[in-house]
C-alpha positions as CSV (number, residue, x, y, z in Angstrom):
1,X,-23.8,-112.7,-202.3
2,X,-27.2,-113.8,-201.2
3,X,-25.6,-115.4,-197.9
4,X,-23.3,-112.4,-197.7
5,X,-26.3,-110.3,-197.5
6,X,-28.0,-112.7,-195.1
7,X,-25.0,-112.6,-193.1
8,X,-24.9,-109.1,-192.7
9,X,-28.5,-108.9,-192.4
10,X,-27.8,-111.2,-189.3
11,X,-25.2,-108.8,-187.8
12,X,-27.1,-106.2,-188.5
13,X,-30.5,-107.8,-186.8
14,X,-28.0,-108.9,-184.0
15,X,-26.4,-105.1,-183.0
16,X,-30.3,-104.3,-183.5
17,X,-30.9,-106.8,-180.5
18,X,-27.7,-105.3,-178.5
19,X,-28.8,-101.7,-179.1
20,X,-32.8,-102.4,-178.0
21,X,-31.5,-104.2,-174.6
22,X,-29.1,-102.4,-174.0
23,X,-31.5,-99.1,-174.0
24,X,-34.2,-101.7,-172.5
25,X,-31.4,-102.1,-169.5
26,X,-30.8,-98.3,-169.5
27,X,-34.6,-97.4,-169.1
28,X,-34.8,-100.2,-166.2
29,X,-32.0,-98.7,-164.9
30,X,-32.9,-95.4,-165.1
31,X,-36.8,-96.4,-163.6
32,X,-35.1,-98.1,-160.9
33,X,-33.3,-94.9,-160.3
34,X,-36.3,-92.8,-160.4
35,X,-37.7,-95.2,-158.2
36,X,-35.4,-95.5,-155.9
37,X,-35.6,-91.6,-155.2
38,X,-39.0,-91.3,-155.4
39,X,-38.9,-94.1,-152.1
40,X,-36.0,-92.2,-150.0
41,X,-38.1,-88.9,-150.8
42,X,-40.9,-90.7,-149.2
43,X,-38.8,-92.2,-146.4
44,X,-37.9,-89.1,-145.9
45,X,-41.0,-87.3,-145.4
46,X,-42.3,-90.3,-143.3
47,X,-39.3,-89.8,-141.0
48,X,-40.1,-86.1,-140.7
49,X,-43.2,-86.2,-140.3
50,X,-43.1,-88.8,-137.3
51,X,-40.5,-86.6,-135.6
52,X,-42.9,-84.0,-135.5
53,X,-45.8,-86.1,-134.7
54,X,-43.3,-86.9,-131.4
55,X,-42.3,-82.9,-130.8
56,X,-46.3,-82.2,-130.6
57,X,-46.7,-85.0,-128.4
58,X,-43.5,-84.1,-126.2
59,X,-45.3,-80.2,-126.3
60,X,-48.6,-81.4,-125.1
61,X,-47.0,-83.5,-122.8
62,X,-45.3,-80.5,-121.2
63,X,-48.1,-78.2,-121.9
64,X,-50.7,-80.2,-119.8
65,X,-47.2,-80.7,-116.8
66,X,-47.7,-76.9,-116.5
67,X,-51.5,-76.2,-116.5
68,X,-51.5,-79.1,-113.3
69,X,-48.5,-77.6,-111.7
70,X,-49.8,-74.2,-111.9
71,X,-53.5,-74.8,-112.0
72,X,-54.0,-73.1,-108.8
73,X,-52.6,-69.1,-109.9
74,X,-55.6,-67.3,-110.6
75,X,-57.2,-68.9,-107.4
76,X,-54.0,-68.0,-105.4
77,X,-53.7,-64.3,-106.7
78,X,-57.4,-64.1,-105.7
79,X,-56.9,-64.9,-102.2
80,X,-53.6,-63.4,-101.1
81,X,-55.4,-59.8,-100.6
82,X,-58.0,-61.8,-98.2
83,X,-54.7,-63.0,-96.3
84,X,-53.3,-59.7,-96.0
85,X,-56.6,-58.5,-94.8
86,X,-56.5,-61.6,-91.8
87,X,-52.9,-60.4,-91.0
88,X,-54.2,-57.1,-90.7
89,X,-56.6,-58.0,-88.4
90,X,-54.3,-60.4,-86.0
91,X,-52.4,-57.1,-85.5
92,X,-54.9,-54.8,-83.8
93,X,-54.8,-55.0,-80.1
94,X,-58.1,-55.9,-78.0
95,X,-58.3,-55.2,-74.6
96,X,-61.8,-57.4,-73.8
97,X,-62.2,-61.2,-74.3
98,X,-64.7,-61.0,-76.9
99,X,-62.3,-59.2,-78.9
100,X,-59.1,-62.0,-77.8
101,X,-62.1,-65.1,-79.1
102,X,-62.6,-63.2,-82.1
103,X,-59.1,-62.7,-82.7
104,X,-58.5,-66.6,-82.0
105,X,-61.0,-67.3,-84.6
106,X,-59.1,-65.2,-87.4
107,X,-55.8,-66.8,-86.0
108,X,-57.9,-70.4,-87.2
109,X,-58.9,-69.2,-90.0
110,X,-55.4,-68.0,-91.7
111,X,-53.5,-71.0,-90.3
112,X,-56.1,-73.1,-92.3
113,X,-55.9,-71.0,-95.5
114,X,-52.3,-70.9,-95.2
115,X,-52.0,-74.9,-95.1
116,X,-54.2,-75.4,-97.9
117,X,-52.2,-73.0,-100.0
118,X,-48.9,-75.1,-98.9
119,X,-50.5,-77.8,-100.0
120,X,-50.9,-76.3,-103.4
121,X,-47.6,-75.4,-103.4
122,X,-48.0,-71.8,-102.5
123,X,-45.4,-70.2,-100.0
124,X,-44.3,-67.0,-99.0
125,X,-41.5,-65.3,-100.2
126,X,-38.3,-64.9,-97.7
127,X,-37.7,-61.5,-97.2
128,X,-36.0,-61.2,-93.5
129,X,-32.8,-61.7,-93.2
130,X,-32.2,-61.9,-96.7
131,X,-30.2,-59.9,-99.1
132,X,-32.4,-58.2,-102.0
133,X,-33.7,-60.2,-105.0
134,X,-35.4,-57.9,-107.9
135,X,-37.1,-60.8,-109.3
136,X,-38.5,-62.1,-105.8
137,X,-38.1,-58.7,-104.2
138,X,-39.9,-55.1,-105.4
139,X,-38.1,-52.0,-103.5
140,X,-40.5,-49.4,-103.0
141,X,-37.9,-47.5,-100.5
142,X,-34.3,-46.9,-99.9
143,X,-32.6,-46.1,-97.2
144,X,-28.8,-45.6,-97.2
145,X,-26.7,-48.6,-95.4
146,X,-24.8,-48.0,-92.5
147,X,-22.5,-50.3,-90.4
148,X,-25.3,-52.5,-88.4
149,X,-27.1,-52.7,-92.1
150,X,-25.3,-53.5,-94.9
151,X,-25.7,-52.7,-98.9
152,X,-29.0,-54.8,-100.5
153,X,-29.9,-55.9,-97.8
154,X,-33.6,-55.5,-96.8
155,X,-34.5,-53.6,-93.8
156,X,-38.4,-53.9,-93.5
157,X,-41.1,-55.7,-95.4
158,X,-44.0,-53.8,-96.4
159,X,-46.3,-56.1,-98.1
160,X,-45.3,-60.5,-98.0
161,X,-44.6,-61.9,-101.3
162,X,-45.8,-65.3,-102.8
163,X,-44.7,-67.7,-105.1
164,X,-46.1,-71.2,-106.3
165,X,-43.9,-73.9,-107.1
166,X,-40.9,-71.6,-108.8
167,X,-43.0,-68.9,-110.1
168,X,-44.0,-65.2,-108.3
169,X,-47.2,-64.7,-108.0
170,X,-46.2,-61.3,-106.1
171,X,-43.6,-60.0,-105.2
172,X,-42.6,-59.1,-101.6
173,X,-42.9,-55.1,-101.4
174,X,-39.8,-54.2,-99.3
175,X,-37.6,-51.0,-98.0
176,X,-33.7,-51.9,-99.0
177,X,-30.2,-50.4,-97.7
178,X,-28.3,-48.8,-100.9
């Protein structure tokens, strides 16, 4: 009975052994799971988090594009009233040649102006000859169409429009045929 009793002692210390690895194997398990998640949750925020490091790069990037491409605006707005002032001036008449040198002078002066601000990428708006545009154009006038002039199109310009690059700096004040 004794050797009984040691035998089933031995079973018994045996399934003991089973039970404790096999719940030894299930916490591994389990810890390598938890592990496991733990790391693709941290993958995860890595790969986020670089993706937005790149978007705020890729922003700056086009942020800074568009402060050189339009650095010259405020400059630009600043100046077009002097250049319809020169304009202004190149279309009074003078009878004497004091008046024709100082007229020759303010020709100089605007054709410089206006080649430095084509160089920044500044040009005037087309608005002869062309049919009406409300976001290059601002009507200030109709005047209804007839044969020789048809509908939208624009019969006189008031006041030249600019624009640099793709955006207006002002629109071109015009009277349109409706």
């Amino acid at each position: 009975m004794a050797e009984k009793n040691k035998h089933d002692d031995a079973e018994l210390n045996e399934e003991m052994d089973q039970e404790i690895e096999t719940t030894i194997e299930e916490n591994e398990i389990s810890e390598f799971d938890q592990l496991t998640a733990e790391f693709n949750e941290m993958e995860d925020k890595f790969l986020r988090a670089r993706a937005e490091i790149a978007n705020m790069q890729n922003r700056n990037k086009n942020e800074r594009e568009q402060l050189v491409k339009y650095r010259s605006q405020d400059l630009a707005k600043k100046i077009l009233p002097v250049i319809d002032n020169l304009e202004r001036a190149l279309a009074t008449e003078v009878n004497d040649d004091q008046g024709a040198s100082l007229k020759k002078g303010v020709e100089m002066v605007l054709e410089s102006l206006t080649v430095a601000l084509k160089e920044e990428g500044i040009t005037e708006i087309p608005a002869v000859d062309v049919v009406f545009d409300p976001n290059l154009h601002q009507a200030v006038q109709t005047i209804p169409a007839t044969d020789d002039v048809p509908t939208d199109s624009i019969v006189e310009v008031l006041q030249k429009g600019y624009q640099l690059h793709d955006r207006v700096l002002r629109p071109a004040m015009v009277i349109v045929a409706q």
